[in-house]
mmCIF file as Biopython writes it, N, C-alpha, C and O atoms, coordinates in Angstrom:
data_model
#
loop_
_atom_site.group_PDB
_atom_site.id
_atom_site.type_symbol
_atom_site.label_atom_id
_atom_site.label_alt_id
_atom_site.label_comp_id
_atom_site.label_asym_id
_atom_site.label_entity_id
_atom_site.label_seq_id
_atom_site.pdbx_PDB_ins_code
_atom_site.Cartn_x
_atom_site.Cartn_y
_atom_site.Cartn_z
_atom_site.occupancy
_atom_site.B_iso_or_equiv
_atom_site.auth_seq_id
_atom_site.auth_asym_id
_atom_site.pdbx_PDB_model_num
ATOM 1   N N  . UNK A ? 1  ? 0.849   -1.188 0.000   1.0 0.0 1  A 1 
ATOM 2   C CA . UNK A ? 1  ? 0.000   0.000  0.000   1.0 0.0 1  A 1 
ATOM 3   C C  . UNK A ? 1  ? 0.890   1.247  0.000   1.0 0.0 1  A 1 
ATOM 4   O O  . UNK A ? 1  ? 1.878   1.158  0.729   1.0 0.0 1  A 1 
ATOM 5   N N  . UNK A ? 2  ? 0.754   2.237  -0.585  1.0 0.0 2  A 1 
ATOM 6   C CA . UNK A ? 2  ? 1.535   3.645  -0.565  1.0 0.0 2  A 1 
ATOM 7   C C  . UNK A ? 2  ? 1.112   4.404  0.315   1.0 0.0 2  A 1 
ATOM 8   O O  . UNK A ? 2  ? -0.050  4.500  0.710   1.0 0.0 2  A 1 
ATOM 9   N N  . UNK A ? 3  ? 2.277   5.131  0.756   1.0 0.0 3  A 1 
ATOM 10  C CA . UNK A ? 3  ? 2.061   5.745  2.124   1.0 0.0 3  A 1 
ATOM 11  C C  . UNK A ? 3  ? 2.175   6.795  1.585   1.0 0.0 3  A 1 
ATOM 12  O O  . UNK A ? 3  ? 3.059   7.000  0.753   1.0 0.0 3  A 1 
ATOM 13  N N  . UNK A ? 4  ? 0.811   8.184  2.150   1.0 0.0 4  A 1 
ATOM 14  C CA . UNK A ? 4  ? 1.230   9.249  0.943   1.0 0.0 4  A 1 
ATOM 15  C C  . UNK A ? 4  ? 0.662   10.074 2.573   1.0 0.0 4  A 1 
ATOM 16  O O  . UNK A ? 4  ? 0.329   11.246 2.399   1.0 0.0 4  A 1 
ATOM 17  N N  . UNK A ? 5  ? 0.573   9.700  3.650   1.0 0.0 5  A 1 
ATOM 18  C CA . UNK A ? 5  ? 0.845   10.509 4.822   1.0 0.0 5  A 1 
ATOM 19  C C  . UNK A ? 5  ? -0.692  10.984 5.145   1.0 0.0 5  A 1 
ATOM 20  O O  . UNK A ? 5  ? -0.783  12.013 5.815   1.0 0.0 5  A 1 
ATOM 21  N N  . UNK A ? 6  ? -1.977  10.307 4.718   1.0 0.0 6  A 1 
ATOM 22  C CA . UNK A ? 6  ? -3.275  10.661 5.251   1.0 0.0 6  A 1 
ATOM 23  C C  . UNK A ? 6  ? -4.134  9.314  5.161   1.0 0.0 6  A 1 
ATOM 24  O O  . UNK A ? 6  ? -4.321  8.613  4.166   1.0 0.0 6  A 1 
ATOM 25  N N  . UNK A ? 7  ? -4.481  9.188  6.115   1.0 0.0 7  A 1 
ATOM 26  C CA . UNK A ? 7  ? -6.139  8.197  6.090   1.0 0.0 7  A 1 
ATOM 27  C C  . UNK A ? 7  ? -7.157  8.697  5.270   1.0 0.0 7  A 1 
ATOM 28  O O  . UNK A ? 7  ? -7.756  9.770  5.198   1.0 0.0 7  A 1 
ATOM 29  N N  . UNK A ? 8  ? -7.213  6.894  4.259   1.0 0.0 8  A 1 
ATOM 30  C CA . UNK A ? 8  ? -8.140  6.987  3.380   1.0 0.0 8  A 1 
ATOM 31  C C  . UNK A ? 8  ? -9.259  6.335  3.684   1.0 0.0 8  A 1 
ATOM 32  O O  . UNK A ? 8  ? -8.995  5.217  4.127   1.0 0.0 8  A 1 
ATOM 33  N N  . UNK A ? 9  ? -10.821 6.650  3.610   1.0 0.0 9  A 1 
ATOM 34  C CA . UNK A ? 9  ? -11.581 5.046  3.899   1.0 0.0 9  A 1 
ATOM 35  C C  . UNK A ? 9  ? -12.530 5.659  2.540   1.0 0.0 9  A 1 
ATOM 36  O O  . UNK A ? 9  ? -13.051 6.651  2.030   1.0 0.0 9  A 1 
ATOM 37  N N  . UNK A ? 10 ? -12.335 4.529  2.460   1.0 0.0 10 A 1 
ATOM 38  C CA . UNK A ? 10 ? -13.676 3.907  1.274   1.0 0.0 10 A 1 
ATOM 39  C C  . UNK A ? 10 ? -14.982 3.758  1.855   1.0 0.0 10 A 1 
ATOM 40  O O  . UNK A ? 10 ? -15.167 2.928  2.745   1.0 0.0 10 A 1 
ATOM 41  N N  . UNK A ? 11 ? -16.118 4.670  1.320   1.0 0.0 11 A 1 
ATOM 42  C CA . UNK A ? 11 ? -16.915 4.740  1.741   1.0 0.0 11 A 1 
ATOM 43  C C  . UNK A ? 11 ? -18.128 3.731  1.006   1.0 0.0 11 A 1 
ATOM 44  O O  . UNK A ? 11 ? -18.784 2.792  1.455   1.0 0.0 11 A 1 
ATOM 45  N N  . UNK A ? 12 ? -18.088 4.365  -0.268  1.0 0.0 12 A 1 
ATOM 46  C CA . UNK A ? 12 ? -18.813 3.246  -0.504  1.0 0.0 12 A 1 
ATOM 47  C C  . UNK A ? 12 ? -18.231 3.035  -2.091  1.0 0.0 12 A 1 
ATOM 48  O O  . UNK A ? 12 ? -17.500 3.856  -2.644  1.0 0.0 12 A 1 
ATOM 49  N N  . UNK A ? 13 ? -18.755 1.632  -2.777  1.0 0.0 13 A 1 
ATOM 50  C CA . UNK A ? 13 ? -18.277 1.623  -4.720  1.0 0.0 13 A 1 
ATOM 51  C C  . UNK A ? 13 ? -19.422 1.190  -5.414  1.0 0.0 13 A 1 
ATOM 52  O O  . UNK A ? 13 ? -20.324 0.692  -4.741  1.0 0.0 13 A 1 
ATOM 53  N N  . UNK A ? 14 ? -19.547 1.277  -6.543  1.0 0.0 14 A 1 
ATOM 54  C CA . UNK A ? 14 ? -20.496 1.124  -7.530  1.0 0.0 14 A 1 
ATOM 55  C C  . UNK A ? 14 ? -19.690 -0.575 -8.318  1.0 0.0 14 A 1 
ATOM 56  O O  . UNK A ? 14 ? -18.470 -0.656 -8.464  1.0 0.0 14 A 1 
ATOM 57  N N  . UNK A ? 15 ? -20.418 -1.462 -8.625  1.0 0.0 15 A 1 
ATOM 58  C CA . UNK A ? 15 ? -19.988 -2.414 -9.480  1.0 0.0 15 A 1 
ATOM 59  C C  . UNK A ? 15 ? -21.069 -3.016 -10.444 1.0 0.0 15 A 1 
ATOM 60  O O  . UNK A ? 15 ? -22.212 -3.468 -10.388 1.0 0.0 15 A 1 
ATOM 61  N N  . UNK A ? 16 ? -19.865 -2.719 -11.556 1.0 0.0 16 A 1 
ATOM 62  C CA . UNK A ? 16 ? -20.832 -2.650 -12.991 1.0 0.0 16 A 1 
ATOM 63  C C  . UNK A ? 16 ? -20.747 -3.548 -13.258 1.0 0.0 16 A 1 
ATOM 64  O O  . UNK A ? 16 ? -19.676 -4.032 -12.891 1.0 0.0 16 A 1 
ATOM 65  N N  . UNK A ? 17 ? -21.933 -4.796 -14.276 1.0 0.0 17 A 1 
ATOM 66  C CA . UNK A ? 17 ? -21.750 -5.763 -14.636 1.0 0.0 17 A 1 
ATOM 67  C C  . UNK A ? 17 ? -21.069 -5.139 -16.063 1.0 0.0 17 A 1 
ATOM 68  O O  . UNK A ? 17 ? -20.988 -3.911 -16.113 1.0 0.0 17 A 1 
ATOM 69  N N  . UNK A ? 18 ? -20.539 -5.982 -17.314 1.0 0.0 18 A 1 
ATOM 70  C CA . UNK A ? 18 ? -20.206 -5.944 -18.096 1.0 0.0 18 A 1 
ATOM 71  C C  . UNK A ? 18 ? -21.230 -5.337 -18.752 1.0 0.0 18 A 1 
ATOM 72  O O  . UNK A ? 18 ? -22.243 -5.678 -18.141 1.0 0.0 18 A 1 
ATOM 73  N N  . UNK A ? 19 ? -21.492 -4.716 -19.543 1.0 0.0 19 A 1 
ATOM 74  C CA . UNK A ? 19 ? -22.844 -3.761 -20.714 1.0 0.0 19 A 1 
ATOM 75  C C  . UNK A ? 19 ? -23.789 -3.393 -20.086 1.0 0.0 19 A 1 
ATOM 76  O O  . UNK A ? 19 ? -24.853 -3.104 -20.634 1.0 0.0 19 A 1 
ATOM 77  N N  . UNK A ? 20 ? -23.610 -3.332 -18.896 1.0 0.0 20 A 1 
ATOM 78  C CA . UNK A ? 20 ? -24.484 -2.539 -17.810 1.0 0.0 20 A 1 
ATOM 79  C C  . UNK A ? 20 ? -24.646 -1.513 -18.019 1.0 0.0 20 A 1 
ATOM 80  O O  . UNK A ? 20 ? -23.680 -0.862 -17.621 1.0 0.0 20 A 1 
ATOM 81  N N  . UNK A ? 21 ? -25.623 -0.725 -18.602 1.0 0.0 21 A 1 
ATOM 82  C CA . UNK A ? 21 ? -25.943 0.984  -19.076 1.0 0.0 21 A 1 
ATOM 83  C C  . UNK A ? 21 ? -25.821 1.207  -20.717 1.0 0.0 21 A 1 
ATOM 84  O O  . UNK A ? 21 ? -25.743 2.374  -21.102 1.0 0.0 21 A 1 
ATOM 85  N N  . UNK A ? 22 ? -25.811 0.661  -21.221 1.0 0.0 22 A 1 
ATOM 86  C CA . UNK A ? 22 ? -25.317 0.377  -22.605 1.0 0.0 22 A 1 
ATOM 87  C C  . UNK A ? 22 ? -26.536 0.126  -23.429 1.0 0.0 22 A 1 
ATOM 88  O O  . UNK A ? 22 ? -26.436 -1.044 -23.798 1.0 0.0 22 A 1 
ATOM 89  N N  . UNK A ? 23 ? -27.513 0.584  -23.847 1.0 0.0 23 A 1 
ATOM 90  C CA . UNK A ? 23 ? -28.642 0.421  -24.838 1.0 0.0 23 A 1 
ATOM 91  C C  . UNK A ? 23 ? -28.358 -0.205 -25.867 1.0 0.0 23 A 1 
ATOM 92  O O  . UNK A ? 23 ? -27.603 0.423  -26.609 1.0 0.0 23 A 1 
ATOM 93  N N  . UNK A ? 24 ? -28.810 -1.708 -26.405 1.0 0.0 24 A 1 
ATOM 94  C CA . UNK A ? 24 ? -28.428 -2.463 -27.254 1.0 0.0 24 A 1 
ATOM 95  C C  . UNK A ? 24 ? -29.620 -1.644 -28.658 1.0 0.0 24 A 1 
ATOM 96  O O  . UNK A ? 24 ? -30.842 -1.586 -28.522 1.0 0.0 24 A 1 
ATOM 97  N N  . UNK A ? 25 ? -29.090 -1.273 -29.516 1.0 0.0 25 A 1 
ATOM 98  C CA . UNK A ? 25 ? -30.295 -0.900 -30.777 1.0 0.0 25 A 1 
ATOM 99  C C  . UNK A ? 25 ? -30.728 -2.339 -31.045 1.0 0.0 25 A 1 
ATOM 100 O O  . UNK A ? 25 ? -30.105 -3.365 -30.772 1.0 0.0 25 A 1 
ATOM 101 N N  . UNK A ? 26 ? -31.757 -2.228 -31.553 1.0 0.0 26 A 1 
ATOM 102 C CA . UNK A ? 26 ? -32.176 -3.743 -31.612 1.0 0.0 26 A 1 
ATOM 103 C C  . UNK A ? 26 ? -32.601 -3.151 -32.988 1.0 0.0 26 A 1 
ATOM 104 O O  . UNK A ? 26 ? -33.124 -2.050 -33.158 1.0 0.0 26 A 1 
ATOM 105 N N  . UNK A ? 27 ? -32.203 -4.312 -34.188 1.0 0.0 27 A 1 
ATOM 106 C CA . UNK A ? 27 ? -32.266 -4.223 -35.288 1.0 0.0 27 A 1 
ATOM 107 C C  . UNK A ? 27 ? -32.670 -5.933 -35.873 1.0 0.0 27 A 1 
ATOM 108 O O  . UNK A ? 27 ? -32.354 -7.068 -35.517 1.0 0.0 27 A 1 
ATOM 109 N N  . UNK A ? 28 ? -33.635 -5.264 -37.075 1.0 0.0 28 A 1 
ATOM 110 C CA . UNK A ? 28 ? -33.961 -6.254 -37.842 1.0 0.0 28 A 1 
ATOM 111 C C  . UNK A ? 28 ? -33.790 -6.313 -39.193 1.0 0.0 28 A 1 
ATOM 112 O O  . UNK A ? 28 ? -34.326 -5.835 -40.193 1.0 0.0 28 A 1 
ATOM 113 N N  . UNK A ? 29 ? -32.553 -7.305 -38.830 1.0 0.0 29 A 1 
ATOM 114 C CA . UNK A ? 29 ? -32.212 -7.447 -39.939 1.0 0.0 29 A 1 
ATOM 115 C C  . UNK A ? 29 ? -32.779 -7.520 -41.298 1.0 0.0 29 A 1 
ATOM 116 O O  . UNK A ? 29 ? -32.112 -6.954 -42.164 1.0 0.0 29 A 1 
ATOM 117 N N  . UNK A ? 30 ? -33.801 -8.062 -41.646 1.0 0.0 30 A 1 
ATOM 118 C CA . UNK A ? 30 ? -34.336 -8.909 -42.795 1.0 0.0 30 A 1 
ATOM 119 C C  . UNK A ? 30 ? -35.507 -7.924 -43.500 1.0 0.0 30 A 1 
ATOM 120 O O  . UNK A ? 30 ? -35.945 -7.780 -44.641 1.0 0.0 30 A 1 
ATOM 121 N N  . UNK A ? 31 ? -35.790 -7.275 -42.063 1.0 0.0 31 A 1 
ATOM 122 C CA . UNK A ? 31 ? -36.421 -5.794 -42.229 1.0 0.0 31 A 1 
ATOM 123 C C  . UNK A ? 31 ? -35.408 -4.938 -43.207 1.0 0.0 31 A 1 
ATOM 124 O O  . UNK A ? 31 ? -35.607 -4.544 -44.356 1.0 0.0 31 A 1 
ATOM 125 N N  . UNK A ? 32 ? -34.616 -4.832 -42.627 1.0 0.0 32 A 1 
ATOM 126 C CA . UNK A ? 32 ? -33.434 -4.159 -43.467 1.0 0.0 32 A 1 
ATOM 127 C C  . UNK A ? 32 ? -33.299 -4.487 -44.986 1.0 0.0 32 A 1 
ATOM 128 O O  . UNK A ? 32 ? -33.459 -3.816 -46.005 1.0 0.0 32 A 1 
ATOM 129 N N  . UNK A ? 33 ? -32.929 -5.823 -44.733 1.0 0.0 33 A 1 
ATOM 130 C CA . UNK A ? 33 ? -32.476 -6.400 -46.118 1.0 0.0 33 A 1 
ATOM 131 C C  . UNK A ? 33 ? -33.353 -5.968 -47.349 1.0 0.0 33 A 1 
ATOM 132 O O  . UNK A ? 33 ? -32.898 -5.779 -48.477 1.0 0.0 33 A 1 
ATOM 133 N N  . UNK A ? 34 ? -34.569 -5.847 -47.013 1.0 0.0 34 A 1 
ATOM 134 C CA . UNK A ? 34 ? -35.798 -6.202 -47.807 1.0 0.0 34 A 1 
ATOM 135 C C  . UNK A ? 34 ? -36.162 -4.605 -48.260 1.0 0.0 34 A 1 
ATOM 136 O O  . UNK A ? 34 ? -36.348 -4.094 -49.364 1.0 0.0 34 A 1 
ATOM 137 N N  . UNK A ? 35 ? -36.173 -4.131 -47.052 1.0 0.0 35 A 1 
ATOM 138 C CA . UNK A ? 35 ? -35.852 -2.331 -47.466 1.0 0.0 35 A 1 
ATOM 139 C C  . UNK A ? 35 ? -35.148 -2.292 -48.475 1.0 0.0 35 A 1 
ATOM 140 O O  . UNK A ? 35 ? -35.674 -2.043 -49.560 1.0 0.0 35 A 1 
ATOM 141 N N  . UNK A ? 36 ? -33.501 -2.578 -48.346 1.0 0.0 36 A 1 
ATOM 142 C CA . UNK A ? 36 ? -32.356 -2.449 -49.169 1.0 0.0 36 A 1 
ATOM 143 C C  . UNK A ? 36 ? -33.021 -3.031 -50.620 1.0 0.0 36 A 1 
ATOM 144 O O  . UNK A ? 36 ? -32.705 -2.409 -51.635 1.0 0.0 36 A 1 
ATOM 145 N N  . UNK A ? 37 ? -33.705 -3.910 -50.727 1.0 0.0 37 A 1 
ATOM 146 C CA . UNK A ? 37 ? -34.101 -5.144 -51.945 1.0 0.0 37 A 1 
ATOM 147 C C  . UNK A ? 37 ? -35.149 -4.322 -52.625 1.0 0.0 37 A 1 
ATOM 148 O O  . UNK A ? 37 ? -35.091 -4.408 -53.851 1.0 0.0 37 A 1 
ATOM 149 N N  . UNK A ? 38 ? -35.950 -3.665 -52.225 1.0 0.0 38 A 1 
ATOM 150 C CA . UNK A ? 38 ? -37.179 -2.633 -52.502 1.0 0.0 38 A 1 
ATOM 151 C C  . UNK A ? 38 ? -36.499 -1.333 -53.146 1.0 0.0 38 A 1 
ATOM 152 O O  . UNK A ? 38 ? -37.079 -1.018 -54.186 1.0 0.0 38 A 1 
ATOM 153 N N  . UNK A ? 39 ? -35.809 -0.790 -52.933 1.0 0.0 39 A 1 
ATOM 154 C CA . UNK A ? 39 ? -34.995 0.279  -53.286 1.0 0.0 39 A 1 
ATOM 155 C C  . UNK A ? 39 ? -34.825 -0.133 -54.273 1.0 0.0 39 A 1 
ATOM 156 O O  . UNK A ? 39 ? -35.648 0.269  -55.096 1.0 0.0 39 A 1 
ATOM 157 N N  . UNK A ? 40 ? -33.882 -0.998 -54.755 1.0 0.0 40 A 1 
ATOM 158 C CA . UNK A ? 40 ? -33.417 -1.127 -55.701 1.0 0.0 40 A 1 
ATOM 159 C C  . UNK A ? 40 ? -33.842 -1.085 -57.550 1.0 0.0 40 A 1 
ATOM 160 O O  . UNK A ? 40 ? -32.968 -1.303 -58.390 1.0 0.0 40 A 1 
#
């Protein structure tokens, strides 16, 4: 531990799961595709 000459305490921590807060877009594909296929 480093001694930097003051008491530290940890009060409290936050623990994130992995993609925790992270808004997945949810996409459809085939929706897409077919868009793309219509255009054309």
């Amino acid at each position: 531990m480093a001694k930097i000459g003051e008491n530290i305490n940890i009060r409290r921590f936050v623990r994130w799961e992995l993609g925790e807060g992270i808004e997945k877009k949810k996409e459809d594909y085939a929706a897409e595709v077919a868009k793309l296929a219509a255009e054309s």
